[in-house]
Structures are given as structure tokens and as C-alpha cells.
KEBA-829134 format. One record per atom (N, C-alpha, C, O): residue number from 1; x, z, y. Coordinates in pm, whole numbers, plus 50000, padded with zeros to 5 digits. Layout:
<recs>
rec pos: NUM | east: X | up: Z | north: Y
...
</recs>
This chain:
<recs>
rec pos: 1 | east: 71309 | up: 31224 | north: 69379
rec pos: 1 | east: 71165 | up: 31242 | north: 69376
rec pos: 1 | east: 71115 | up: 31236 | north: 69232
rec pos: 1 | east: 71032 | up: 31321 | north: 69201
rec pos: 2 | east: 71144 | up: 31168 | north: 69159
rec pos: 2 | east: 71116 | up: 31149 | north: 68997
rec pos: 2 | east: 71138 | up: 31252 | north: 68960
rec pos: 2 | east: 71044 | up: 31323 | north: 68926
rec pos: 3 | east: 71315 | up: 31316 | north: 68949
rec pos: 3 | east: 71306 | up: 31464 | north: 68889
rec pos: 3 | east: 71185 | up: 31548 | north: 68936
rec pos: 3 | east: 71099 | up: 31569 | north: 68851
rec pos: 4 | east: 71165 | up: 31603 | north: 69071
rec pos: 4 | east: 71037 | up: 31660 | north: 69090
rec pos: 4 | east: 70938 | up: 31635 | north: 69053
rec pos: 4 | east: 70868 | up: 31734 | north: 69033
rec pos: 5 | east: 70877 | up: 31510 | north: 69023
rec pos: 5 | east: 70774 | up: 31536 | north: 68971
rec pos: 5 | east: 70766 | up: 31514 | north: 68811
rec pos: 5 | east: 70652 | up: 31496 | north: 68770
rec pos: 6 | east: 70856 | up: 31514 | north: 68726
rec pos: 6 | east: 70896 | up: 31533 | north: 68603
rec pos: 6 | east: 70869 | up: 31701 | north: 68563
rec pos: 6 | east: 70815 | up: 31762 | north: 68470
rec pos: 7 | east: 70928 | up: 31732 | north: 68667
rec pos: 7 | east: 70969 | up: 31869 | north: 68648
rec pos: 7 | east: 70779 | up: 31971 | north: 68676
rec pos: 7 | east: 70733 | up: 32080 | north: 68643
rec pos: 8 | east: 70744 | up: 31881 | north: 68732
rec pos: 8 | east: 70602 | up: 31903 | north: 68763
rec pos: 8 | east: 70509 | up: 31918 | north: 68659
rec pos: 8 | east: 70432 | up: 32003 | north: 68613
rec pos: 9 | east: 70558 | up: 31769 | north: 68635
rec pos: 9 | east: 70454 | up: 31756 | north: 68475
rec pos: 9 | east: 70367 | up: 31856 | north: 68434
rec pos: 9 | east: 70246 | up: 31864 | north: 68457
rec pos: 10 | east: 70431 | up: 31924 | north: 68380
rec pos: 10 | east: 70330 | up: 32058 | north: 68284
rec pos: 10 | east: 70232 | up: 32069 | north: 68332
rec pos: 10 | east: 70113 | up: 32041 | north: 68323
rec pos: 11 | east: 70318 | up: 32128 | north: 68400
rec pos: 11 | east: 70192 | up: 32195 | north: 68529
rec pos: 11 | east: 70069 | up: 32111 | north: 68565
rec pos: 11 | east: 69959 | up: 32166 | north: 68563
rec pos: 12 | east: 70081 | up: 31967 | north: 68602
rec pos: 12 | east: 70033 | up: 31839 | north: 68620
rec pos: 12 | east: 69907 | up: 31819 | north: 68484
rec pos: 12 | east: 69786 | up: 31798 | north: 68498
rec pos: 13 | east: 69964 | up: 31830 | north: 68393
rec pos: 13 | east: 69918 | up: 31811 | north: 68236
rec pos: 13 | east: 69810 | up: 31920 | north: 68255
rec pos: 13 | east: 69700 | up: 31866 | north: 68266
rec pos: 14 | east: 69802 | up: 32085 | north: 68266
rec pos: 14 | east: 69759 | up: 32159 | north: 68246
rec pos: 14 | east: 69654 | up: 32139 | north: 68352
rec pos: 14 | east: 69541 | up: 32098 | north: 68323
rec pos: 15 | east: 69687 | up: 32164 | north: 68456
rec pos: 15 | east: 69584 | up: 32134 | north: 68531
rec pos: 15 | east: 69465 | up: 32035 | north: 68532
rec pos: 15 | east: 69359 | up: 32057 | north: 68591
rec pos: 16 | east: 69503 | up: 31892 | north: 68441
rec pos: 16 | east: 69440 | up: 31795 | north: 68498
rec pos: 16 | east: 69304 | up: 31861 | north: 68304
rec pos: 16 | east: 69184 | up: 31837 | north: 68300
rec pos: 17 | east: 69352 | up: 31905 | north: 68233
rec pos: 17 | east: 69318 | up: 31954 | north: 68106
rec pos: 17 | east: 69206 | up: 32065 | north: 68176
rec pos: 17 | east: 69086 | up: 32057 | north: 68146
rec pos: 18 | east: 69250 | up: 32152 | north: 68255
rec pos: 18 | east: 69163 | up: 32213 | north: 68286
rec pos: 18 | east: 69009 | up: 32171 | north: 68383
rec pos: 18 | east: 68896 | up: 32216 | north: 68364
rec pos: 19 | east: 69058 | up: 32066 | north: 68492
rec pos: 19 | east: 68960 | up: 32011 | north: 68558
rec pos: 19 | east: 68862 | up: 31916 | north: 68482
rec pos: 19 | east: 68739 | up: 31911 | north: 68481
rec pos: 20 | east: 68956 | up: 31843 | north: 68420
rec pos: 20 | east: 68843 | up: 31674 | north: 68328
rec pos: 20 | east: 68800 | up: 31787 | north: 68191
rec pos: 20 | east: 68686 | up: 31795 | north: 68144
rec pos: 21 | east: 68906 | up: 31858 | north: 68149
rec pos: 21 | east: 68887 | up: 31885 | north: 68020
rec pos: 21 | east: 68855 | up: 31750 | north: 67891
rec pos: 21 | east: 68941 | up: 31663 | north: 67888
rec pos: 22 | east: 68758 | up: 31740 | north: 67810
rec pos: 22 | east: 68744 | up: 31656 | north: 67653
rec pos: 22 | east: 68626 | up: 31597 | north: 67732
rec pos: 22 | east: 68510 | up: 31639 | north: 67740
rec pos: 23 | east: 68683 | up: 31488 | north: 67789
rec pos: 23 | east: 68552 | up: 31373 | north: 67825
rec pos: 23 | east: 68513 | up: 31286 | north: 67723
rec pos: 23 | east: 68400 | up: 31239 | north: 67714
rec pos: 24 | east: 68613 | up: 31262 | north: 67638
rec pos: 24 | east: 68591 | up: 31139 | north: 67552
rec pos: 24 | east: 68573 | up: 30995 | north: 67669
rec pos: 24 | east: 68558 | up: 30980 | north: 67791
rec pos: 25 | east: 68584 | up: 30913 | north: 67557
rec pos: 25 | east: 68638 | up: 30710 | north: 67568
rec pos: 25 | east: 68536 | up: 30697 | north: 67700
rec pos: 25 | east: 68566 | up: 30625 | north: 67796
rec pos: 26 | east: 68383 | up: 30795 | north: 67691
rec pos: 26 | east: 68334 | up: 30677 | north: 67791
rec pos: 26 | east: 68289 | up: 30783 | north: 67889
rec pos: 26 | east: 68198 | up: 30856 | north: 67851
rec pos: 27 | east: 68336 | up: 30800 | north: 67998
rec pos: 27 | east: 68287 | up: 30829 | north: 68137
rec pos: 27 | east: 68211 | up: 30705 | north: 68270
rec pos: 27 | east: 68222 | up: 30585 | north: 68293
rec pos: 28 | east: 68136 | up: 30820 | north: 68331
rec pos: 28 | east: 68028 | up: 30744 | north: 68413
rec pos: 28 | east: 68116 | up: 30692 | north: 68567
rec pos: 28 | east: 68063 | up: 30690 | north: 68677
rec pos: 29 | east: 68231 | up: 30659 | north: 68545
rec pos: 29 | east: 68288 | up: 30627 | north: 68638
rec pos: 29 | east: 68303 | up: 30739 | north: 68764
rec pos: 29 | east: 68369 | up: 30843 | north: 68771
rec pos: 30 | east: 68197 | up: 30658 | north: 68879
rec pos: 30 | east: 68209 | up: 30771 | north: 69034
rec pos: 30 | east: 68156 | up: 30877 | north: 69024
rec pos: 30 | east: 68186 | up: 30969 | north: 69099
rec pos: 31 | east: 68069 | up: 30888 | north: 68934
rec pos: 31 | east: 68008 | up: 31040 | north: 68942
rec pos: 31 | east: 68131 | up: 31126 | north: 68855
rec pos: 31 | east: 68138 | up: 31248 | north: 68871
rec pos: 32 | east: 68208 | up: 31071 | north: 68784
rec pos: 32 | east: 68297 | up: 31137 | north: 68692
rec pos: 32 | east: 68411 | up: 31229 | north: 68752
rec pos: 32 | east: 68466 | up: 31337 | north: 68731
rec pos: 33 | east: 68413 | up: 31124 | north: 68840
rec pos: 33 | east: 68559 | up: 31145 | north: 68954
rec pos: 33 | east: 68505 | up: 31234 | north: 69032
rec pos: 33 | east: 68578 | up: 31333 | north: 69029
rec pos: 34 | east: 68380 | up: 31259 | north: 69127
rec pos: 34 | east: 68339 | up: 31313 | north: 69212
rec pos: 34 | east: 68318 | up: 31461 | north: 69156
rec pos: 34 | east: 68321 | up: 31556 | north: 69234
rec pos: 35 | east: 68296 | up: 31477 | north: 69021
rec pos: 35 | east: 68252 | up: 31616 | north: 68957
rec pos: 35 | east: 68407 | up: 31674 | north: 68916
rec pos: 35 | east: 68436 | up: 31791 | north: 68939
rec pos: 36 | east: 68518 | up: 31566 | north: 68843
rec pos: 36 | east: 68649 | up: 31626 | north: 68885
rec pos: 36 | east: 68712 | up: 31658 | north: 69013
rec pos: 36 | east: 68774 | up: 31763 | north: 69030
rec pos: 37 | east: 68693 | up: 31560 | north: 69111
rec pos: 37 | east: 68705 | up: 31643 | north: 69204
rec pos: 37 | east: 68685 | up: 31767 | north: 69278
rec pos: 37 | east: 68760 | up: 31834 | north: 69349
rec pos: 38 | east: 68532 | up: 31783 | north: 69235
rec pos: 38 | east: 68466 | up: 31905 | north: 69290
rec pos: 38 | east: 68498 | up: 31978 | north: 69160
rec pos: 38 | east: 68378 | up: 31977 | north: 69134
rec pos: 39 | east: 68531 | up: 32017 | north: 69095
rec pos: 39 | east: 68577 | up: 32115 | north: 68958
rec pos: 39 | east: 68771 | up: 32158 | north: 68989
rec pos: 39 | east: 68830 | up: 32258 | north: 68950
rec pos: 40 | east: 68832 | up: 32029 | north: 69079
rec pos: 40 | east: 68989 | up: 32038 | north: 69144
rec pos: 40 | east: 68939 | up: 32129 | north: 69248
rec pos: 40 | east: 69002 | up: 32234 | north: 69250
rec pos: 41 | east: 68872 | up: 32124 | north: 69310
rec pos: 41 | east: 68896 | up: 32229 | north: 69444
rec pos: 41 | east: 68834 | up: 32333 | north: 69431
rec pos: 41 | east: 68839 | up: 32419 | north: 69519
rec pos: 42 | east: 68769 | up: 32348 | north: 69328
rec pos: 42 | east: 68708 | up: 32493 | north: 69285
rec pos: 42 | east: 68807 | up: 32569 | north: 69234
rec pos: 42 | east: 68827 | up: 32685 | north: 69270
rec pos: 43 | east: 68870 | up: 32512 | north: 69150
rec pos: 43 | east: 69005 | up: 32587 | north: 69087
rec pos: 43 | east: 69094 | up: 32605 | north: 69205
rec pos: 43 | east: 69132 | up: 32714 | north: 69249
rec pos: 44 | east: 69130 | up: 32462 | north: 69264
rec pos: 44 | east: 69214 | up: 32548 | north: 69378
rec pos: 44 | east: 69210 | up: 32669 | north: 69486
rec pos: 44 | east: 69293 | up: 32746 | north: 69534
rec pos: 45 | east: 69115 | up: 32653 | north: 69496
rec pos: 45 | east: 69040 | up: 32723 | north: 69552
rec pos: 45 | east: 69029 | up: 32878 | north: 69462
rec pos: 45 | east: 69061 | up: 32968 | north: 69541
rec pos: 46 | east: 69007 | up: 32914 | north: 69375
rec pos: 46 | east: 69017 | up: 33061 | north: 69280
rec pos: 46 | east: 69211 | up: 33071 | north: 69235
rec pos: 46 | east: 69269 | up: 33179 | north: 69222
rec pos: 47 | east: 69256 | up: 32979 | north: 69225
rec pos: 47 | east: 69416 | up: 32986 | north: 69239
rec pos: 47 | east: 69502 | up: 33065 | north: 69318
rec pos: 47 | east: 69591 | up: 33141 | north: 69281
rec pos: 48 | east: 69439 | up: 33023 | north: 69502
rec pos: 48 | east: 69506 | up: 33013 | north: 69617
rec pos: 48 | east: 69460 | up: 33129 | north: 69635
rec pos: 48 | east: 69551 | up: 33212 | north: 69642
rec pos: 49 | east: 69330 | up: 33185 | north: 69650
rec pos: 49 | east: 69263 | up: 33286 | north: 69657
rec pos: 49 | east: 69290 | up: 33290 | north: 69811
rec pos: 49 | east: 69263 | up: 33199 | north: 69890
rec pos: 50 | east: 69358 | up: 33432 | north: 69847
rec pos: 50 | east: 69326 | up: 33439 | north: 70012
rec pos: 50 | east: 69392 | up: 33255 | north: 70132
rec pos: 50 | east: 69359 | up: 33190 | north: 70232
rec pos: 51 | east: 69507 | up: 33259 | north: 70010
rec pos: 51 | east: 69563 | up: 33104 | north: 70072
rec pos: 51 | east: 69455 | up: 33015 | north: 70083
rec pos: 51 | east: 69479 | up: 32937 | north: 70176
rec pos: 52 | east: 69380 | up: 32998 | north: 70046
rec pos: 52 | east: 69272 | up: 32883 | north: 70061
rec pos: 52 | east: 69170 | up: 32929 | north: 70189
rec pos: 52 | east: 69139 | up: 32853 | north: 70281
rec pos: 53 | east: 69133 | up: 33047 | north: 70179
rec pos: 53 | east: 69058 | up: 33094 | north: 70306
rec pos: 53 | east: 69133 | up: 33056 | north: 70403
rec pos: 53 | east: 69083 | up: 32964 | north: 70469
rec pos: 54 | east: 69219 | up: 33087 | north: 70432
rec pos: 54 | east: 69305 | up: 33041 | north: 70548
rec pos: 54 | east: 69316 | up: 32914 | north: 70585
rec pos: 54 | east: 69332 | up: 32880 | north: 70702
rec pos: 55 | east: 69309 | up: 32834 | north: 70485
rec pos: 55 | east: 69339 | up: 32701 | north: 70475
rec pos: 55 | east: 69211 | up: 32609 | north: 70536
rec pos: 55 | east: 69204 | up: 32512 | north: 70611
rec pos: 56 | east: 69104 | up: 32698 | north: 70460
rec pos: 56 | east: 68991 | up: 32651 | north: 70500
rec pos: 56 | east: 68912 | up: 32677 | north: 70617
rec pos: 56 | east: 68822 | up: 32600 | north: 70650
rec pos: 57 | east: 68950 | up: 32821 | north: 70706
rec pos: 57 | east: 68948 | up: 32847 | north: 70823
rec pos: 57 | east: 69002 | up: 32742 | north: 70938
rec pos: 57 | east: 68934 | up: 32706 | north: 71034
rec pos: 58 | east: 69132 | up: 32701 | north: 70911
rec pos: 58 | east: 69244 | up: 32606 | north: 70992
rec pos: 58 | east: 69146 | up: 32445 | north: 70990
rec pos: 58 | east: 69130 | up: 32365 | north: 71082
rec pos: 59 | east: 69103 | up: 32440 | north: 70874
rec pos: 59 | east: 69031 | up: 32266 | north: 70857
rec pos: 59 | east: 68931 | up: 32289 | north: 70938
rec pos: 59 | east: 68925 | up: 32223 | north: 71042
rec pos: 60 | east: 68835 | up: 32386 | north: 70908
rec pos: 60 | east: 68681 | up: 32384 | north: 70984
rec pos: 60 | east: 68720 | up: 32445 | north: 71152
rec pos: 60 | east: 68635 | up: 32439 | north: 71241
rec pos: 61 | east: 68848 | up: 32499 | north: 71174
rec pos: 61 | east: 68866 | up: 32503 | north: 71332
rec pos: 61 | east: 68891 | up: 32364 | north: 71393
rec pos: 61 | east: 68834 | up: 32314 | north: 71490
rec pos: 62 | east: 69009 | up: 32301 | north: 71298
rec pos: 62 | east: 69070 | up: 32113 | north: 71323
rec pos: 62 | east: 68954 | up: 32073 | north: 71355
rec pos: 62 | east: 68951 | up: 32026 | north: 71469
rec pos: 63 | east: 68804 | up: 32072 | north: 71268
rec pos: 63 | east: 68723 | up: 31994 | north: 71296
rec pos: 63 | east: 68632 | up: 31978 | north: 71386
rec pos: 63 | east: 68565 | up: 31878 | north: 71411
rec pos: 64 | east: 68632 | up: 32125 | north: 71456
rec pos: 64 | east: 68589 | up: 32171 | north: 71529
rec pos: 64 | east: 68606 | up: 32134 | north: 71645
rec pos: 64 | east: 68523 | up: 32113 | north: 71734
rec pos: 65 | east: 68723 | up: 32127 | north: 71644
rec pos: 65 | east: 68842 | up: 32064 | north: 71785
rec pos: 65 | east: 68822 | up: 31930 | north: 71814
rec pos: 65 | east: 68809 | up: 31865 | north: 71917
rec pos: 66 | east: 68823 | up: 31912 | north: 71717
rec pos: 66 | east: 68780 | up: 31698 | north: 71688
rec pos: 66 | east: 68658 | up: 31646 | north: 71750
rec pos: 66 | east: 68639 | up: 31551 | north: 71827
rec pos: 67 | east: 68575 | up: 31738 | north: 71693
rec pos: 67 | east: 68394 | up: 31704 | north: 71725
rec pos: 67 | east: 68373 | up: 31703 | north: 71852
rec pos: 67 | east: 68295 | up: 31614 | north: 71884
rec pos: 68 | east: 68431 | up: 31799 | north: 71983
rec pos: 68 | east: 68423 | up: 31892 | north: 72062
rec pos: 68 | east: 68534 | up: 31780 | north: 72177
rec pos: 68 | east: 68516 | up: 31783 | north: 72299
rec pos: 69 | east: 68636 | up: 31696 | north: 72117
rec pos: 69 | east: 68689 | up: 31640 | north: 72153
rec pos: 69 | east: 68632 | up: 31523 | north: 72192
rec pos: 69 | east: 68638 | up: 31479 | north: 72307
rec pos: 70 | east: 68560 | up: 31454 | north: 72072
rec pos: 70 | east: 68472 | up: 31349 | north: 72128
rec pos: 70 | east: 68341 | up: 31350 | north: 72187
rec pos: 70 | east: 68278 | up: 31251 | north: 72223
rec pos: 71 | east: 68288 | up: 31526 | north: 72196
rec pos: 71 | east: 68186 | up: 31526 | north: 72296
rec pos: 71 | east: 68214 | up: 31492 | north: 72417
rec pos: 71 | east: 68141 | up: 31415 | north: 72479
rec pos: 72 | east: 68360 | up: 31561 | north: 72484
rec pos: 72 | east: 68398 | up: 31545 | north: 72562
rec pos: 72 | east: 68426 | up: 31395 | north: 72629
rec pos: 72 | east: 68360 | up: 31356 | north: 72726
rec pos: 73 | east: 68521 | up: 31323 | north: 72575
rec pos: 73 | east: 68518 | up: 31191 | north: 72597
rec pos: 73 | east: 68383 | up: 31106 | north: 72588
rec pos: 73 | east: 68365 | up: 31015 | north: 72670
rec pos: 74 | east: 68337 | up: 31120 | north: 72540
rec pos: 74 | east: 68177 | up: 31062 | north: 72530
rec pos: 74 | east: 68132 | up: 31126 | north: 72656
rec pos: 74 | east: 68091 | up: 31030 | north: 72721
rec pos: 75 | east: 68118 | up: 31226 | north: 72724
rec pos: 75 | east: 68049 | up: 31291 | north: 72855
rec pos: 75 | east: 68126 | up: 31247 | north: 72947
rec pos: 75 | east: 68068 | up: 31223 | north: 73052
rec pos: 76 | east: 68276 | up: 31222 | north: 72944
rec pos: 76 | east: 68372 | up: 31121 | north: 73043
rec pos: 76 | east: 68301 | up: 30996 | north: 73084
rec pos: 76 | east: 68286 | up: 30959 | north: 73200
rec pos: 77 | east: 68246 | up: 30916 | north: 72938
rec pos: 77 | east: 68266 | up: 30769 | north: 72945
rec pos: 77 | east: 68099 | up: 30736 | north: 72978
rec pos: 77 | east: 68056 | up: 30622 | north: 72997
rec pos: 78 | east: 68033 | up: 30834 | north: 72979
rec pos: 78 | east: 67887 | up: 30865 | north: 73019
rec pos: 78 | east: 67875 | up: 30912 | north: 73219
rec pos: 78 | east: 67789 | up: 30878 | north: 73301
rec pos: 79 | east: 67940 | up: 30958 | north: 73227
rec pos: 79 | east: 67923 | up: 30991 | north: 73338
rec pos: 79 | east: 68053 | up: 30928 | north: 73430
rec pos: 79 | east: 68035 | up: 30907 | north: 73550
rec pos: 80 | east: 68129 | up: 30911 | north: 73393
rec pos: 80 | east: 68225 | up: 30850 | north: 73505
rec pos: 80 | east: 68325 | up: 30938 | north: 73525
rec pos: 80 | east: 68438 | up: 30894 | north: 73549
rec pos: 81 | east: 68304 | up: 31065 | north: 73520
rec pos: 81 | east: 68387 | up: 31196 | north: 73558
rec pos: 81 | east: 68493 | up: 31212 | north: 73443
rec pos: 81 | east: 68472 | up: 31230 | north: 73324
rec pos: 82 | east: 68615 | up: 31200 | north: 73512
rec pos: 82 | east: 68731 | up: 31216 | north: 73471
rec pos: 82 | east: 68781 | up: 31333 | north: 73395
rec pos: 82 | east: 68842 | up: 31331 | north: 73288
rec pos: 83 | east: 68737 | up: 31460 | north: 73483
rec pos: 83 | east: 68819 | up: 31578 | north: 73487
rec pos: 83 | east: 68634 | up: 31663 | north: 73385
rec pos: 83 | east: 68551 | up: 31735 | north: 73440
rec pos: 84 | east: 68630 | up: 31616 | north: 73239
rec pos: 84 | east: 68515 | up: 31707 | north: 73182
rec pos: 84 | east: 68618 | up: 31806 | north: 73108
rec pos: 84 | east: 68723 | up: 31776 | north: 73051
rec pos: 85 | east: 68557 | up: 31932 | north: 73124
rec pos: 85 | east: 68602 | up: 32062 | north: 73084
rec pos: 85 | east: 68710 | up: 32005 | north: 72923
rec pos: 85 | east: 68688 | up: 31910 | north: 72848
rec pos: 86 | east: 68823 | up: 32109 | north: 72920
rec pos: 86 | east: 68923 | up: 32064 | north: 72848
rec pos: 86 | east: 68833 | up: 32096 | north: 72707
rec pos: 86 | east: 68738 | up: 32169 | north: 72733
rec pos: 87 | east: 68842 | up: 32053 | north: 72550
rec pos: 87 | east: 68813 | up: 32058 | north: 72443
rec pos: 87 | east: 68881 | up: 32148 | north: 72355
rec pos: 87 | east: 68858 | up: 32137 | north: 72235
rec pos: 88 | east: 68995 | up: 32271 | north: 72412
rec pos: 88 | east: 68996 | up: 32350 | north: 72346
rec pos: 88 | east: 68912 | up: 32423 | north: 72311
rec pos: 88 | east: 68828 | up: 32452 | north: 72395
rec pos: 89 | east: 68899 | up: 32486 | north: 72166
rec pos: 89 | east: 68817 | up: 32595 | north: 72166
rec pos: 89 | east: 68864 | up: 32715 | north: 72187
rec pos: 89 | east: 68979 | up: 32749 | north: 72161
rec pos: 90 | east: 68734 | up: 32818 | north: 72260
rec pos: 90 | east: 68804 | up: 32948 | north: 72290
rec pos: 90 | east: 68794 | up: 33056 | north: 72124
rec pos: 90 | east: 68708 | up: 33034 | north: 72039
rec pos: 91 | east: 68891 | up: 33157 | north: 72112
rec pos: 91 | east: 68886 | up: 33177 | north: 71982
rec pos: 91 | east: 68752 | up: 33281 | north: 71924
rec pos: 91 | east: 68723 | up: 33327 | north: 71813
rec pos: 92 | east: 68698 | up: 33288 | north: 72043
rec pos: 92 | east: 68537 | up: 33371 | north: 72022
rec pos: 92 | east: 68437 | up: 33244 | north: 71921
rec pos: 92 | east: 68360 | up: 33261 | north: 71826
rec pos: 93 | east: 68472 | up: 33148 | north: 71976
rec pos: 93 | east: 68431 | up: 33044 | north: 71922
rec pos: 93 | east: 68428 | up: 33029 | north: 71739
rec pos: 93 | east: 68334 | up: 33007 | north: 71663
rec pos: 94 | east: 68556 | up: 33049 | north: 71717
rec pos: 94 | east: 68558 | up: 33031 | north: 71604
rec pos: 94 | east: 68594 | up: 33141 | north: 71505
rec pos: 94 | east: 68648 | up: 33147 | north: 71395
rec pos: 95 | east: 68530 | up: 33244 | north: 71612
rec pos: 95 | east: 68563 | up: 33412 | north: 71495
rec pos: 95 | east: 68652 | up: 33478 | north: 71476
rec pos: 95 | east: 68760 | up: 33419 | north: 71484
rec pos: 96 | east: 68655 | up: 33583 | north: 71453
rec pos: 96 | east: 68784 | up: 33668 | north: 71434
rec pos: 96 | east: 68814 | up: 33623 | north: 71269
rec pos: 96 | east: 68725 | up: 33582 | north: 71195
rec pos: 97 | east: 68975 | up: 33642 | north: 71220
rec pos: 97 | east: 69004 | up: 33583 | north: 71101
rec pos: 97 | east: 68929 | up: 33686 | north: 71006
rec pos: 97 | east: 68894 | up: 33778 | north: 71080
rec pos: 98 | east: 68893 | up: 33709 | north: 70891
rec pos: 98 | east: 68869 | up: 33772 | north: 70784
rec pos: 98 | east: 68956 | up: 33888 | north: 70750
rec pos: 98 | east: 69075 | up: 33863 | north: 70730
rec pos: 99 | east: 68912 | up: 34020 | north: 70738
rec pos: 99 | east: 68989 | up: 34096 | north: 70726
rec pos: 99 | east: 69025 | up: 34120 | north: 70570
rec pos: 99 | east: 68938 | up: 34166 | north: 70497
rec pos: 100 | east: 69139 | up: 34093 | north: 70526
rec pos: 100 | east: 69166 | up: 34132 | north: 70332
rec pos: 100 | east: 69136 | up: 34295 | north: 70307
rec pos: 100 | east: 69146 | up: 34343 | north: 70194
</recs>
């Protein structure tokens, strides 16, 4: 595991140069992190290019599934009824994929 991420490095280096870039000695702490963060997934995001759409299609369906999951159980534990409609989603639901 060390070799790998040795071997990473650069890459590691470059990237992190590109997101923080020349902060200098004194940063504002959480807001600092929160604006590198959001400056990391912007890049990843223009990197991955169609890979990230996809990626990001798959999360906002997961979440979808999740939400939809605990409506369900919540309408179980509300009403008594065992058998509430299953929490898959149907794929009308969540759109046809994006055409490239």
C-alpha cells in the first residue's frame, strides 16, 4: 500500500496545488476546507467529464432509493400495515440516462 501511494504522490502534489493553490501561513480554518473542497469536486468533476455524470446520476438515484425507503417504513410504522408498496424506483422515475 505505501508503494501505491508513493507512486501516487505527484499526482497527489499536483492536484492538491491546483485545488488550495498559494494560501499562505494563515487560513480561515472551516471555511478554507469547505471552499477546497468545493474547488476538489469541481475539478473532479471537469476531469471525469462524462464519468462524473454517471457517477452523479447513480448517487442522486441511491438517494432517491433511500428517501423513498424511509417513506415507506415510516407509512409501515404509521399505519400498522406490513405489506406498503415496495421502494424501488421505477426507471421513468428517474429519467432516461443522458444521451453523449
Amino acid at each position: 500500500m505505501k508503494s501505491v501511494l508513493e507512486a501516487a504522490r505527484p499526482q497527489i502534489d499536483q492536484l492538491v496545488s491546483e485545488v488550495v493553490g498559494n494560501t499562505g501561513p494563515r487560513t480561515d480554518g472551516a471555511h478554507a476546507v469547505q471552499r477546497w473542497r468545493e474547488a476538489a469536486n469541481a475539478l473532479a468533476a471537469r476531469q471525469a467529464n462524462y464519468a462524473y455524470q454517471v457517477y452523479a446520476r447513480l448517487k442522486v438515484g441511491s438517494t432517491l432509493e433511500h428517501v423513498v425507503g424511509l417513506a415507506c417504513e415510516l407509512a409501515r410504522s404509521l399505519t400498522g400495515i406490513r405489506h406498503v408498496a415496495t421502494h424501488s424506483l421505477p426507471q421513468s422515475v428517474l429519467g432516461e440516462p443522458a444521451k453523449a
